[in-house]
C-alpha positions in Angstrom: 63.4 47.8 27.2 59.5 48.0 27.6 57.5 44.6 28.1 55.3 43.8 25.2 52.7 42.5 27.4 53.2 45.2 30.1 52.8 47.6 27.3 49.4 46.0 25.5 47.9 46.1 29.3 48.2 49.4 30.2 46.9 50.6 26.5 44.4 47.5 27.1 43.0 49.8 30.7 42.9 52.8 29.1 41.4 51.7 25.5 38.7 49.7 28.2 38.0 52.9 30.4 37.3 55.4 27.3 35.2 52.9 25.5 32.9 52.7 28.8 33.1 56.5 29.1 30.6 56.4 25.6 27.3 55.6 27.8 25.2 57.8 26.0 22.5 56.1 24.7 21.4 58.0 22.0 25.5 58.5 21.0 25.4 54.8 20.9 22.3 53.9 18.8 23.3 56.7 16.2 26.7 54.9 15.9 25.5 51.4 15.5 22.9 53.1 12.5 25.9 54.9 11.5 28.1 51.9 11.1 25.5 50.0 8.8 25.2 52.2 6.7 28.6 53.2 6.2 29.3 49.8 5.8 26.2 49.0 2.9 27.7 52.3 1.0 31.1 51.8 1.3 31.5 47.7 1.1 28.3 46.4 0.0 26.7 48.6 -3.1 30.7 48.8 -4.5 30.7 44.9 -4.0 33.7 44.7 -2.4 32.5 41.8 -0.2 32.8 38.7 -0.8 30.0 36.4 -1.4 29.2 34.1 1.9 28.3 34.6 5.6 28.9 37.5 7.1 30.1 36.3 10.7 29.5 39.6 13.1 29.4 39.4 17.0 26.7 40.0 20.0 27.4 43.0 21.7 29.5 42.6 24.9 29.8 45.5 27.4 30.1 48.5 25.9 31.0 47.3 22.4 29.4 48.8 19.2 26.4 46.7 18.3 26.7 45.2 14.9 23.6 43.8 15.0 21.4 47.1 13.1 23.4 45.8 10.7 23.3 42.3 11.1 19.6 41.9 10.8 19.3 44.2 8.0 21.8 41.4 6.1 19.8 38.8 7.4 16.3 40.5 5.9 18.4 40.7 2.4 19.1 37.0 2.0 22.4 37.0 3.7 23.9 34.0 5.6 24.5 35.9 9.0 26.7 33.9 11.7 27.7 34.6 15.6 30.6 33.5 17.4 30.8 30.3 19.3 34.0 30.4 21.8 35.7 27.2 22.9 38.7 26.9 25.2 41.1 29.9 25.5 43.9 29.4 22.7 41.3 28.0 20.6 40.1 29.7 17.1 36.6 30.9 17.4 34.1 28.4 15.7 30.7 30.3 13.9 27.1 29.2 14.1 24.2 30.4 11.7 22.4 33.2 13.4 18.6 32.7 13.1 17.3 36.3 15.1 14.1 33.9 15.5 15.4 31.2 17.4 16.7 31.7 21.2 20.3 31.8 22.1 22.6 29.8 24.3 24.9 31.9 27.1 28.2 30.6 26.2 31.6 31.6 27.5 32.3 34.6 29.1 28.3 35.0 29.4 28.5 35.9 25.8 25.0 35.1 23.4 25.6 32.4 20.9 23.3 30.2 19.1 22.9 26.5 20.3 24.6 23.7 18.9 21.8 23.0 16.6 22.7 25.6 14.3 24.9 24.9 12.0 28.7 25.7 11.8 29.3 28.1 9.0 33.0 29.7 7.2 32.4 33.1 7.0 33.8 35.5 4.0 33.2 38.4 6.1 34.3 39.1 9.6 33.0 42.1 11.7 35.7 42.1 14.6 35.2 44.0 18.0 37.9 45.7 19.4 39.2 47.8 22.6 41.2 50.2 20.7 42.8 50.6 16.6 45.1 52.4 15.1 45.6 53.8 11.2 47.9 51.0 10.5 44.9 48.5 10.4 46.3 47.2 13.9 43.6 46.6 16.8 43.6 46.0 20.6 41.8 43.0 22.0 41.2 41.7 25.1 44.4 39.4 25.1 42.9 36.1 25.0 44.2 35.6 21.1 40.9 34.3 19.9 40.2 37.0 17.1 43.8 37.2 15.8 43.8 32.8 15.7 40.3 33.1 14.0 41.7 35.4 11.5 45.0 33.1 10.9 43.0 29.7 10.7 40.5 31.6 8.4 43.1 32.8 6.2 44.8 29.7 5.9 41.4 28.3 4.1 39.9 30.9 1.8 40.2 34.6 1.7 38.2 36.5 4.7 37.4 40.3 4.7 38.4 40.9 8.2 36.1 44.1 9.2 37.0 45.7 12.6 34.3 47.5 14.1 34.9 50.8 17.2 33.7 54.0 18.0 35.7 56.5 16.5 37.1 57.4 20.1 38.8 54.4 20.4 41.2 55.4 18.3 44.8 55.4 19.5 48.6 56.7 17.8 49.8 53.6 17.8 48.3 49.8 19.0 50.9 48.0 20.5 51.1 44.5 18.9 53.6 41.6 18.4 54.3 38.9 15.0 51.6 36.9 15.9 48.6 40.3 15.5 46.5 39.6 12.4 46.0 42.9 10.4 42.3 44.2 9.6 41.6 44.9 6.1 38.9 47.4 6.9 37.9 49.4 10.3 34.9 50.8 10.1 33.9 53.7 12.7 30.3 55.6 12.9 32.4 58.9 11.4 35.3 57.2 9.0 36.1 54.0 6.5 39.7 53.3 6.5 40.9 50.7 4.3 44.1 48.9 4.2 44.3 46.5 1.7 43.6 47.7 -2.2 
């Protein structure tokens, strides 16, 4: 019988190593324009979003950058929020995102804003990802914090939980256990896949 864990870590290597293999630079700004627009034309202009802050993420490694489309949310009036990480096992907690004001290096080295922002509950969450699948499954990086964010979230009001990946991190199948939170979207610079109605 195969190890759960054994199994997520070995698709967790490869999932990391193709994502990293996408250092073109001019692949990866047409993606990141690519992904805000597919996601104003597909989620946005049909107004399938809810109303509320839009929580995305900074950029970390070779992750899609969001943030093309965070500022252009921001400049329409949007509440726009980052997330701040606490202790491993811990739900991620969301700040307002003011692209004017500096931000703090939290966990992990990760850009935040400072605790003088204030907390926000997003409607929306964009959600970073090693690797997906077309059952609205996704790889993280094992820590839990996305798939307790999206529980604790859920539990309060509805969220519109957005995952965001190159379209070459797709994989057959994402390996993933009872306690995975589902994505409702995933959004890639070629594709929309939904998978709620």
């Amino acid at each position: 019988m195969t190890d759960p864990r054994a199994a997520k870590d070995a698709a967790r290597a490869q999932a990391r190593a193709r994502r990293d293999s996408l250092n073109d630079d001019r692949l990866r700004a047409f993606a990141a324009e690519a992904l805000r627009e597919r996601f104003l034309e597909k989620l946005v202009l049909p107004g399938l979003i809810p109303d509320g802050p839009v929580a995305g993420y900074w950029p970390l490694g070779s992750e899609l950058d969001v943030r093309p489309l965070l500022l252009h949310l921001k400049a329409g009036g949007r509440s726009v929020a980052l997330p701040v990480s606490g202790p491993r096992g811990q739900a991620l907690a969301f700040r307002d995102w003011d692209p004017a004001q500096p931000l703090a290096a939290g966990r992990y080295g990760i850009h935040e804003p400072g605790a003088d922002r204030p907390e926000l509950v997003p409607a929306v969450l964009l959600v970073p990802m090693l690797a997906f699948d077309r059952s609205g499954h996704r790889l993280g990086y094992g820590a839990g914090y996305y798939d307790r964010t999206l529980d604790a979230l859920r539990a309060i009001r509805p969220v519109l939980a957005v995952g965001t990946a190159f379209a070459a991190q797709e994989m057959d199948a994402v390996p993933h256990g009872a306690h995975d939170e589902r994505l409702d979207w995933i959004l890639t610079e070629r594709e929309t896949l939904r998978f709620t109605h």
